[in-house]
PDB file of N, CA, C and O in Angstrom:
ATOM      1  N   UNK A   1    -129.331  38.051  59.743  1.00  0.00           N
ATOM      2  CA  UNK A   1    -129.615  37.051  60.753  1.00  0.00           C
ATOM      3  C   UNK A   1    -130.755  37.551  61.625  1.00  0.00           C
ATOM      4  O   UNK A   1    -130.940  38.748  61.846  1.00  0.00           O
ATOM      5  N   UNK A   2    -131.593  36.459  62.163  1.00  0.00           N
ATOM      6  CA  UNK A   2    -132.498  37.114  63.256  1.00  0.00           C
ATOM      7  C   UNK A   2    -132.419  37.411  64.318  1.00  0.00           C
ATOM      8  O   UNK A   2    -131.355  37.136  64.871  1.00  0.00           O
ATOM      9  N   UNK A   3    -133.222  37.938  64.921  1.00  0.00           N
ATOM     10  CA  UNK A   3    -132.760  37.972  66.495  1.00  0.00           C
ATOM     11  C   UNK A   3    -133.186  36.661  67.344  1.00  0.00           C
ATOM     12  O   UNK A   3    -134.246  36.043  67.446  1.00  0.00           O
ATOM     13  N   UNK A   4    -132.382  36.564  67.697  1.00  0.00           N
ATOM     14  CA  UNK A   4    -132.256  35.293  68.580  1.00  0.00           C
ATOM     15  C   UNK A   4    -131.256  34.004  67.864  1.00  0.00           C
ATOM     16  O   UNK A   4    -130.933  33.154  68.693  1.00  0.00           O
ATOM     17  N   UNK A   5    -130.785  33.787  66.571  1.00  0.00           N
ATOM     18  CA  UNK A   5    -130.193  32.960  65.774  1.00  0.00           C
ATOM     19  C   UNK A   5    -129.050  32.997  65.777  1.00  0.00           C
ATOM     20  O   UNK A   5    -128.499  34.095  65.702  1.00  0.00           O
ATOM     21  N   UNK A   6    -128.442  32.043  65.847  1.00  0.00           N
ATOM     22  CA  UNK A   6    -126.562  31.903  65.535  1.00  0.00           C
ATOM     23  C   UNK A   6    -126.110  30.921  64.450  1.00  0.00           C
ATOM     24  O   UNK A   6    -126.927  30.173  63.913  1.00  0.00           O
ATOM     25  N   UNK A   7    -124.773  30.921  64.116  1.00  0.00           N
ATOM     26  CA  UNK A   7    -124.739  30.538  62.943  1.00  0.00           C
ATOM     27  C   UNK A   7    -123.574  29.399  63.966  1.00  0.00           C
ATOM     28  O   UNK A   7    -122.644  29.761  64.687  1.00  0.00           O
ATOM     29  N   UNK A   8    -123.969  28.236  63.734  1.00  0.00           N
ATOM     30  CA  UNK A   8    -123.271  27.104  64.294  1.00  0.00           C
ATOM     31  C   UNK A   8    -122.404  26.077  63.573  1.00  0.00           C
ATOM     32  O   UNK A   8    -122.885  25.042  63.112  1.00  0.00           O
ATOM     33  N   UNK A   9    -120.896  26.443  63.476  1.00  0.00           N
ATOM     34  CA  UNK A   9    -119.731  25.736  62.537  1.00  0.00           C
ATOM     35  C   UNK A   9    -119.232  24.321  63.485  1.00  0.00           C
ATOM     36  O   UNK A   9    -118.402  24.398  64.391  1.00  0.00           O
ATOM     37  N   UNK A  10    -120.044  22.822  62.993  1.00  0.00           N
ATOM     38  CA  UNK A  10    -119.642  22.254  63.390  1.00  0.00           C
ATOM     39  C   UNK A  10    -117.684  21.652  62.834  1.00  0.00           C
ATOM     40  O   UNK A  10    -116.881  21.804  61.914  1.00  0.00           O
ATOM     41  N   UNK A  11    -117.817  20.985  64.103  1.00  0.00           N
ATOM     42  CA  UNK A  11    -116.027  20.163  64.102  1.00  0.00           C
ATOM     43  C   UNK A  11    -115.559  19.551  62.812  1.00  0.00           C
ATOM     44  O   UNK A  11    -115.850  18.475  62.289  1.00  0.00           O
ATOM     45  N   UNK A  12    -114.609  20.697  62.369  1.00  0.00           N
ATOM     46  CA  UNK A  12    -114.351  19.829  60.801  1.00  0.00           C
ATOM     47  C   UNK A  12    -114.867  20.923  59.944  1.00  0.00           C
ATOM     48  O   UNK A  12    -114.222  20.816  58.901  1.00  0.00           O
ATOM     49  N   UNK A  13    -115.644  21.864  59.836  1.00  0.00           N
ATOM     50  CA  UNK A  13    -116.265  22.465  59.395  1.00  0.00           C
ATOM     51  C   UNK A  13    -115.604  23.742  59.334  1.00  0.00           C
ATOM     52  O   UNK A  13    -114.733  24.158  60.098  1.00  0.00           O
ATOM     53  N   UNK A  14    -116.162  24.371  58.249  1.00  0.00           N
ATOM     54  CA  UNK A  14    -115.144  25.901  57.958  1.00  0.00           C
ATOM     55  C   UNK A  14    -116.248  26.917  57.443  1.00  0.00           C
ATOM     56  O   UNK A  14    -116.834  26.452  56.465  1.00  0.00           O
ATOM     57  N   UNK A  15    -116.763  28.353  57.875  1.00  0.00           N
ATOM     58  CA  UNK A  15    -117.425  29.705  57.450  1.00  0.00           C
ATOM     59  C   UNK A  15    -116.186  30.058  57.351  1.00  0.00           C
ATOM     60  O   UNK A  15    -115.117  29.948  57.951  1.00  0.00           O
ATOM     61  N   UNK A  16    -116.768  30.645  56.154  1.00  0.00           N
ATOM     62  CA  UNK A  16    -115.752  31.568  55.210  1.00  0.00           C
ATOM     63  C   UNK A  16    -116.413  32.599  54.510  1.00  0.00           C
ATOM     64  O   UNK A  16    -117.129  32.433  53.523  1.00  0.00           O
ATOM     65  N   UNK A  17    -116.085  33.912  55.180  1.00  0.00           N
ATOM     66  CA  UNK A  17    -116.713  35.301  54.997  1.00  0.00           C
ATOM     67  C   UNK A  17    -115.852  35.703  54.093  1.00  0.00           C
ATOM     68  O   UNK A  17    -114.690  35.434  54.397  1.00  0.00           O
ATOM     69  N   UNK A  18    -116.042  36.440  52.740  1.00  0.00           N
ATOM     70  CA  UNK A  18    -114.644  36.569  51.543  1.00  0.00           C
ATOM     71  C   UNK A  18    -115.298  37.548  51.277  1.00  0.00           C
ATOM     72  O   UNK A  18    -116.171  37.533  50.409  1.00  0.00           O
ATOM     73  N   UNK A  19    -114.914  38.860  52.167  1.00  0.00           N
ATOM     74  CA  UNK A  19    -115.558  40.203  51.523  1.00  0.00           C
ATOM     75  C   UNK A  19    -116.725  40.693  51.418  1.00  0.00           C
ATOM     76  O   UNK A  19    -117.108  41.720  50.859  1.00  0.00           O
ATOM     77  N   UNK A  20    -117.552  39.513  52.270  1.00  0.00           N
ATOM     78  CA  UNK A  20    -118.943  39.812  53.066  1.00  0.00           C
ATOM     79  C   UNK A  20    -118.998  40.227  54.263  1.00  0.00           C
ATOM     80  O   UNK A  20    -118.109  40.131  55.110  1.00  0.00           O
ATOM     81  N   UNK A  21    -120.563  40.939  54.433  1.00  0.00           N
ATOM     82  CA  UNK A  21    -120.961  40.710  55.750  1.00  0.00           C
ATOM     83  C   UNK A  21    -122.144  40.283  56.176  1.00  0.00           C
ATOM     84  O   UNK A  21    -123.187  40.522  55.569  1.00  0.00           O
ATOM     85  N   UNK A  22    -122.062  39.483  57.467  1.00  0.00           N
ATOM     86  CA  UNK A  22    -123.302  38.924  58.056  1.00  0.00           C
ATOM     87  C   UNK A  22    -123.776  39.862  58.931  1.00  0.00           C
ATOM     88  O   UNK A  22    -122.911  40.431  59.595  1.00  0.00           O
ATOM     89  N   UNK A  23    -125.099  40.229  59.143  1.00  0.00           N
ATOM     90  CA  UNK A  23    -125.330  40.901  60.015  1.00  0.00           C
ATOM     91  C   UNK A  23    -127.104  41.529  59.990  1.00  0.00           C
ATOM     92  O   UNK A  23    -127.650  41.517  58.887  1.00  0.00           O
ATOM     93  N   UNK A  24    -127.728  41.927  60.921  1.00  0.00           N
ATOM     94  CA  UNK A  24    -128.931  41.964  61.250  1.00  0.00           C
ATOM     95  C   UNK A  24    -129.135  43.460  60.839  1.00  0.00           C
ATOM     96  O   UNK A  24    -128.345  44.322  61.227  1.00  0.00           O
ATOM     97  N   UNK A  25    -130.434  43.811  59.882  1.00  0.00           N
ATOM     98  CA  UNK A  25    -130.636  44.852  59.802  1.00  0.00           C
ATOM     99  C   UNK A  25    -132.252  45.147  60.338  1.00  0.00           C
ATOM    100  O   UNK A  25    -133.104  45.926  59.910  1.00  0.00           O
ATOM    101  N   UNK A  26    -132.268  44.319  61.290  1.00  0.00           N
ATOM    102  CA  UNK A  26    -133.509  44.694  62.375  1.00  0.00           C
ATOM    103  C   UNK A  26    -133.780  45.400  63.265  1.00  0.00           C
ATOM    104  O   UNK A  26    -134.846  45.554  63.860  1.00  0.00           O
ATOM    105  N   UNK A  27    -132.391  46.063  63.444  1.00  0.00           N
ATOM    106  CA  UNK A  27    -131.994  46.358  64.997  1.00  0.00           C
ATOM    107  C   UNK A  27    -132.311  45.953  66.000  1.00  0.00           C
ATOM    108  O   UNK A  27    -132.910  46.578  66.875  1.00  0.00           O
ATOM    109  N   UNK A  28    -131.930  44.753  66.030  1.00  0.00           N
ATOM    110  CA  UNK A  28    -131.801  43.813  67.224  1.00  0.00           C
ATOM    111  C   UNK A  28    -130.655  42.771  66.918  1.00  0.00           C
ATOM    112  O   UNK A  28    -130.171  42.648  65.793  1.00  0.00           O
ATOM    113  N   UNK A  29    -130.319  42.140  67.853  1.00  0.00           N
ATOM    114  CA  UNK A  29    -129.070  41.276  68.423  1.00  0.00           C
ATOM    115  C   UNK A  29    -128.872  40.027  67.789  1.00  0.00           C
ATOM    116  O   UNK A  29    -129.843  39.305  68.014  1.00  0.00           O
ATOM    117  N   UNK A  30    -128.377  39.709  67.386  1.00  0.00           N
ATOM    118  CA  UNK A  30    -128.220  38.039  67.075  1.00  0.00           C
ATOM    119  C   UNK A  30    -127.297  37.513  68.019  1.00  0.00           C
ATOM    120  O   UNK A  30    -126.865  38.139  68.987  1.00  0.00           O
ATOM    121  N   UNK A  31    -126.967  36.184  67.667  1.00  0.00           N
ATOM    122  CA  UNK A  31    -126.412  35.399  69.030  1.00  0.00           C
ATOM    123  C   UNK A  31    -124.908  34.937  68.446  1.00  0.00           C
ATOM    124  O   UNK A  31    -124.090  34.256  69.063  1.00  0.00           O
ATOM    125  N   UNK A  32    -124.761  35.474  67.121  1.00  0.00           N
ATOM    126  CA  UNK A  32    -123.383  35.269  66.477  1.00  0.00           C
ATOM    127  C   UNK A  32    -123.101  33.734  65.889  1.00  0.00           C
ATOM    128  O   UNK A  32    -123.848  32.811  65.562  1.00  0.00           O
ATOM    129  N   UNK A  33    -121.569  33.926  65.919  1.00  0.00           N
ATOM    130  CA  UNK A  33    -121.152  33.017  65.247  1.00  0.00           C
ATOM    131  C   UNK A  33    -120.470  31.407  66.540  1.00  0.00           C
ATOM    132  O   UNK A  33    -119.772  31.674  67.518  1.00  0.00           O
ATOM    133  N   UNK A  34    -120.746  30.423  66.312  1.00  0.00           N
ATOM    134  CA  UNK A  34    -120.593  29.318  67.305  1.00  0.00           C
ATOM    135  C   UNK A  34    -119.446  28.341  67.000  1.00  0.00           C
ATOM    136  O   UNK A  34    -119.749  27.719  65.982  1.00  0.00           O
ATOM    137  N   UNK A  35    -118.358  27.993  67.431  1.00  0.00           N
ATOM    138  CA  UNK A  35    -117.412  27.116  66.674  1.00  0.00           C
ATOM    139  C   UNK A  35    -117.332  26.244  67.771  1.00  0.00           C
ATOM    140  O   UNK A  35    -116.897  26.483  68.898  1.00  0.00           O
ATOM    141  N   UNK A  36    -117.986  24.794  67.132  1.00  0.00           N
ATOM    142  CA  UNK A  36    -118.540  23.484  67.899  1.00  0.00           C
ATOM    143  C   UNK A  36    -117.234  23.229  67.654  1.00  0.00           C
ATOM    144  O   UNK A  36    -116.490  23.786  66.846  1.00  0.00           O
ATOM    145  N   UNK A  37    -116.841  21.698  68.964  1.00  0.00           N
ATOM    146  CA  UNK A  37    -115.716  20.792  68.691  1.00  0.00           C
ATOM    147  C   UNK A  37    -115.407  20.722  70.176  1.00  0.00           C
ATOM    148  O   UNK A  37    -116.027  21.098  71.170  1.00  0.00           O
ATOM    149  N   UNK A  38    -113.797  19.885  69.924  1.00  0.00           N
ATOM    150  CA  UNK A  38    -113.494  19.323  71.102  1.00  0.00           C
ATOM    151  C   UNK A  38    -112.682  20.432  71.616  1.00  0.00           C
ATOM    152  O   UNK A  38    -111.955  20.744  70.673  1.00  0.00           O
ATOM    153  N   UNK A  39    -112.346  21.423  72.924  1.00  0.00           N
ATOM    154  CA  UNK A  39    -111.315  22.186  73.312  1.00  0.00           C
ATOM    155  C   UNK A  39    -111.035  22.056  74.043  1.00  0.00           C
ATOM    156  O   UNK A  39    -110.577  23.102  74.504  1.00  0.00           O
ATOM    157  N   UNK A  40    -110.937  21.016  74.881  1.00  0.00           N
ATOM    158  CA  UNK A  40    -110.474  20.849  76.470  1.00  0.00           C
ATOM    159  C   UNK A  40    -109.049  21.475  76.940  1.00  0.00           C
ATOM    160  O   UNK A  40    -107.949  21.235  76.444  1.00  0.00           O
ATOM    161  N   UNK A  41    -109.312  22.223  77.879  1.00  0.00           N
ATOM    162  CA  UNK A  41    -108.208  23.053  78.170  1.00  0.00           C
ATOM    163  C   UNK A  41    -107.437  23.954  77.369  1.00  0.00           C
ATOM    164  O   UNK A  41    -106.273  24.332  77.500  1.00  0.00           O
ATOM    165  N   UNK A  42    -108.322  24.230  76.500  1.00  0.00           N
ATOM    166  CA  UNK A  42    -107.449  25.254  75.608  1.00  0.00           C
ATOM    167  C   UNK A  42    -106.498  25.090  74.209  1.00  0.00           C
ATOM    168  O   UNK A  42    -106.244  25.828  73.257  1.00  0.00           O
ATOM    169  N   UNK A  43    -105.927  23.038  74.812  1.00  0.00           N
ATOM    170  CA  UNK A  43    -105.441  22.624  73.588  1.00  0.00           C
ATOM    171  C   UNK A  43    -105.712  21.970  72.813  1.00  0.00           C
ATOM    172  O   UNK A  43    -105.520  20.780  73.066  1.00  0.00           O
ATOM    173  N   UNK A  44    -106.375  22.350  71.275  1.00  0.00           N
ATOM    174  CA  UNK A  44    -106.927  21.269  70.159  1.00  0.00           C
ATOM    175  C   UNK A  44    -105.625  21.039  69.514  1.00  0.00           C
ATOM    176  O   UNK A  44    -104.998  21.842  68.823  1.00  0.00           O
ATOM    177  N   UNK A  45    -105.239  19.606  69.891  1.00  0.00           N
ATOM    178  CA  UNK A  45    -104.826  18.828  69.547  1.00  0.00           C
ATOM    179  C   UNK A  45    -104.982  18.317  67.586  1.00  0.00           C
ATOM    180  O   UNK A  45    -104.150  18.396  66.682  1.00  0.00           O
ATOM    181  N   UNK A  46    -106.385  17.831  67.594  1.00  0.00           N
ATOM    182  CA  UNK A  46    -106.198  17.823  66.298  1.00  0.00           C
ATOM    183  C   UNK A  46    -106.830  19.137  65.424  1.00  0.00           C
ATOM    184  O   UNK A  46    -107.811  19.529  66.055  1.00  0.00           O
ATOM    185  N   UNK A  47    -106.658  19.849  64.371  1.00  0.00           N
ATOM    186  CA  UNK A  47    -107.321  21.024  63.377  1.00  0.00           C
ATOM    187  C   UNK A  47    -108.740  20.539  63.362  1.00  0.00           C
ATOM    188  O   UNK A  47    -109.641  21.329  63.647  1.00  0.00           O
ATOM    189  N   UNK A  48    -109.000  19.292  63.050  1.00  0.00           N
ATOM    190  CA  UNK A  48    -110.340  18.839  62.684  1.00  0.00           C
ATOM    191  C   UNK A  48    -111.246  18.776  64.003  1.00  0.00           C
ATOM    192  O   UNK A  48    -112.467  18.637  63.940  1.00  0.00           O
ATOM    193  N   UNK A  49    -110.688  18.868  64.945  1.00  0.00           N
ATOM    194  CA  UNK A  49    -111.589  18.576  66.135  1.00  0.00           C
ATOM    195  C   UNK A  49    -112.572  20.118  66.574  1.00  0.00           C
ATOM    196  O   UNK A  49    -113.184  20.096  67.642  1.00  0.00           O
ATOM    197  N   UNK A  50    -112.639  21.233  65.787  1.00  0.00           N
ATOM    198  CA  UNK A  50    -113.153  22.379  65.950  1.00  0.00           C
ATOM    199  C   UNK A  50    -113.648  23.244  64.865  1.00  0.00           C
ATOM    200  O   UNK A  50    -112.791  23.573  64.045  1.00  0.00           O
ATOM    201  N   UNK A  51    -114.698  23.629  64.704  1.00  0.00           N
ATOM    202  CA  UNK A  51    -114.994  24.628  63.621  1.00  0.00           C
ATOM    203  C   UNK A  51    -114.556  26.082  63.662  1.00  0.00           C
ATOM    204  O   UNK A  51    -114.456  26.930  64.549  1.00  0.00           O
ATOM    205  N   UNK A  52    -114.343  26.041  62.396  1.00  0.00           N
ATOM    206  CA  UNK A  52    -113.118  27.407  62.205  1.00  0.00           C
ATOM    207  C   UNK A  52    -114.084  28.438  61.371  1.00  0.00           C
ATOM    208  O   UNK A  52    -114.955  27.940  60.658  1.00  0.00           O
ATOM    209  N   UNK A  53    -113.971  29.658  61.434  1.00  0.00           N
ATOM    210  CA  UNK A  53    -114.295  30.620  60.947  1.00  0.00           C
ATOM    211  C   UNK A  53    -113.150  31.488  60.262  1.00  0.00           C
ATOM    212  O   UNK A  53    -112.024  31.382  60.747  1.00  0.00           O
ATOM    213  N   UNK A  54    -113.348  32.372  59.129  1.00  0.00           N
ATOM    214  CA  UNK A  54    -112.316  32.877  58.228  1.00  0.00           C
ATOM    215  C   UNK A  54    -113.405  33.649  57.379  1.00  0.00           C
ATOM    216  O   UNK A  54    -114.421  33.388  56.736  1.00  0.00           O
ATOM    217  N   UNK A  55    -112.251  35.284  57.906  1.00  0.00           N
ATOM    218  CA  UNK A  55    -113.040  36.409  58.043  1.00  0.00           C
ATOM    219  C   UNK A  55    -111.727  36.831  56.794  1.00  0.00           C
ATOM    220  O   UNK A  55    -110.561  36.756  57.183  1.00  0.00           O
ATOM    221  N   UNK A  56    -111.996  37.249  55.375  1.00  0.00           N
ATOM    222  CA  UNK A  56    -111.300  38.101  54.326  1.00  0.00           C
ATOM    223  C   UNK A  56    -111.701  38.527  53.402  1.00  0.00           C
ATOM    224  O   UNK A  56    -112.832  38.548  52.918  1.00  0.00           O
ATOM    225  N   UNK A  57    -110.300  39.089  52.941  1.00  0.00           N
ATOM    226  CA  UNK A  57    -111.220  40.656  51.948  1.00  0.00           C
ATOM    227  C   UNK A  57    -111.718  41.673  52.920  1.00  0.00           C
ATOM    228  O   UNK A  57    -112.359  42.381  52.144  1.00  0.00           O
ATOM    229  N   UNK A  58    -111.830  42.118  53.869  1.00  0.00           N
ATOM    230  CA  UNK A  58    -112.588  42.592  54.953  1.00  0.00           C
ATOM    231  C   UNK A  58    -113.821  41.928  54.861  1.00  0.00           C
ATOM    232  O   UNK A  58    -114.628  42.518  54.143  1.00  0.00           O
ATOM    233  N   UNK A  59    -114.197  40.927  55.346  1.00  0.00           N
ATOM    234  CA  UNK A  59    -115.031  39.890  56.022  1.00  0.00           C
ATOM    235  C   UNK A  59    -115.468  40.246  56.821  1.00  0.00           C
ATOM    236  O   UNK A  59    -114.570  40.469  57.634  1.00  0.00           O
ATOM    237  N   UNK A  60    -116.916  40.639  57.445  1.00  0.00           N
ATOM    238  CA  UNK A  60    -117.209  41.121  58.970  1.00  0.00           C
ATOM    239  C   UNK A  60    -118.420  40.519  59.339  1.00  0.00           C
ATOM    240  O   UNK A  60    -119.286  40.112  58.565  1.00  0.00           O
ATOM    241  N   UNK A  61    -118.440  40.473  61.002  1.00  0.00           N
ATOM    242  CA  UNK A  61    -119.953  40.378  61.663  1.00  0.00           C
ATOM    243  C   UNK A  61    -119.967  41.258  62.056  1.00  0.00           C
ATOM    244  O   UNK A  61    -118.929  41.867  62.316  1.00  0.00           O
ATOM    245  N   UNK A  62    -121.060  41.690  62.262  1.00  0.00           N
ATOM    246  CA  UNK A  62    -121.724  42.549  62.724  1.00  0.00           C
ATOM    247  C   UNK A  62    -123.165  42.414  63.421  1.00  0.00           C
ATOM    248  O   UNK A  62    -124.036  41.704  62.919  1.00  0.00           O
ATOM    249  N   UNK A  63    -123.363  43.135  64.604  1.00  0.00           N
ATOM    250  CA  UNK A  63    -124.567  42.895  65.192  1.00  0.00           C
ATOM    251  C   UNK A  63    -125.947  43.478  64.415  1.00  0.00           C
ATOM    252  O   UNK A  63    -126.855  42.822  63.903  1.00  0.00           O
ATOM    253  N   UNK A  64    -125.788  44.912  64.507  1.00  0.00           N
ATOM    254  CA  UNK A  64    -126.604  45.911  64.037  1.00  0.00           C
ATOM    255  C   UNK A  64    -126.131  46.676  63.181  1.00  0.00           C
ATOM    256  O   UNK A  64    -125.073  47.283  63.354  1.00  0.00           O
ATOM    257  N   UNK A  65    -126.802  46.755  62.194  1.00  0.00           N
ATOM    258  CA  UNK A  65    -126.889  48.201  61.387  1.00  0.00           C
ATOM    259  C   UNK A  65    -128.034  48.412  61.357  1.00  0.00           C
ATOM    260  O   UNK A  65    -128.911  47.550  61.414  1.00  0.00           O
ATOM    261  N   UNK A  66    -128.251  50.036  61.226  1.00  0.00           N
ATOM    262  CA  UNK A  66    -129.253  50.427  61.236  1.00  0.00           C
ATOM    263  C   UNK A  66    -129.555  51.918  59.768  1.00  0.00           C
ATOM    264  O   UNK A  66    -130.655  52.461  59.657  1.00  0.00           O
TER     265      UNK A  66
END
């Protein structure tokens, strides 16, 4: 990823890391991972109203390697 870029999972939507990793070998920062949707107050009501991320296999982000 670059620096300055995020990876944005809209509502309804699913990243699925299966024994990968994302991550910047620039040494510099990225802005990560973003899970769009509805959360008001904490309770999503419906599954579909938020993007989900799913990290397996050891799945990882990572900022930097160098």
């Amino acid at each position: 990823m670059a620096k300055g870029h995020k990876i944005t999972v809209e509502a309804g939507a699913t990243l699925l890391v299966d024994g990968g990793t994302i991550t910047n070998k620039c040494g510099e920062m990225w802005d990560g991972v973003w899970l769009d949707g509805n959360t008001q107050a904490g309770d999503v009501s419906d599954i579909n109203d938020v993007g989900k991320l799913i990290l397996r296999k050891r799945g990882t982000l990572q900022p930097v390697v160098e």
